[in-house]
C-alpha positions in Angstrom: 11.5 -3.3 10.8 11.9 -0.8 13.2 10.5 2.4 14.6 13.6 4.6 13.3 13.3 2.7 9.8 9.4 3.5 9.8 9.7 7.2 11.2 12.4 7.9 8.5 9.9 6.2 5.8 7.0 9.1 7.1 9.1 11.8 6.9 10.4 11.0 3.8 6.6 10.9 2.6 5.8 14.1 4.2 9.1 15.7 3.1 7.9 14.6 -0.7 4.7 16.3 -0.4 6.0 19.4 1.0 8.9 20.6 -1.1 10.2 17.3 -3.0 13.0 14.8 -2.6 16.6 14.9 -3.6 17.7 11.9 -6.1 19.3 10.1 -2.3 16.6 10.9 -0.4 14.8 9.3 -3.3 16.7 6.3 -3.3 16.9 5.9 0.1 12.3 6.0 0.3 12.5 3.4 -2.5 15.1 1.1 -0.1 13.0 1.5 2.8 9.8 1.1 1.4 11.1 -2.4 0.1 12.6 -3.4 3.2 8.9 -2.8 4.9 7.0 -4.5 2.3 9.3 -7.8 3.1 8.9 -7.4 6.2 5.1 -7.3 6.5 5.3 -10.3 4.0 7.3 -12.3 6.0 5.7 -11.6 8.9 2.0 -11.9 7.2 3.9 -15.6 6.1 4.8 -16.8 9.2 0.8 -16.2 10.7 -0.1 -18.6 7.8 2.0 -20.8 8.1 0.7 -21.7 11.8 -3.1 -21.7 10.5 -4.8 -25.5 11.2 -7.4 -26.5 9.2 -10.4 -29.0 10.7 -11.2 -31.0 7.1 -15.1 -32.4 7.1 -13.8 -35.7 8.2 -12.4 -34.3 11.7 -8.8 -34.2 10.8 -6.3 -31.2 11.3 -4.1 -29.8 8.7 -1.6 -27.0 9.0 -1.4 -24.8 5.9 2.4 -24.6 7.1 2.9 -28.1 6.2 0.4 -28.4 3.4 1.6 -25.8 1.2 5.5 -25.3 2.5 7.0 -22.3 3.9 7.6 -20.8 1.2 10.6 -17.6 1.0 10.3 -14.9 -0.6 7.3 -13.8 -2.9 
């Protein structure tokens, strides 16, 4: 996501608690909201997916690998 999408997102937030949202501007929070939650999902993914794990009897496991790289939710 970028910084445009997550400036527009704060003053949308700010714009709600000062005087209130139109029905678009409404729709438009709601859209870009979503699109940051799946971003910081795919990117909190991706970090887990390149986690090793040292098992008690010395070998590695990637949590990638072990558990799939799953899309979505």
């Amino acid at each position: 996501m970028n910084e445009q999408k997550i400036a527009r997102i704060n003053e949308l937030y700010r714009k709600s608690k000062a005087e209130g949202l139109t029905d678009t501007e409404k729709m438009e929070q709601k859209i870009l909201r979503q699109e940051y939650l799946d971003s910081v999902r795919r990117n909190l993914r991706s970090q887990l997916n390149q986690i090793d794990i040292e098992e008690k009897d010395g070998s590695i496991t990637n949590l990638g690998a072990k558990y799939g790289t799953k899309k979505g939710h």
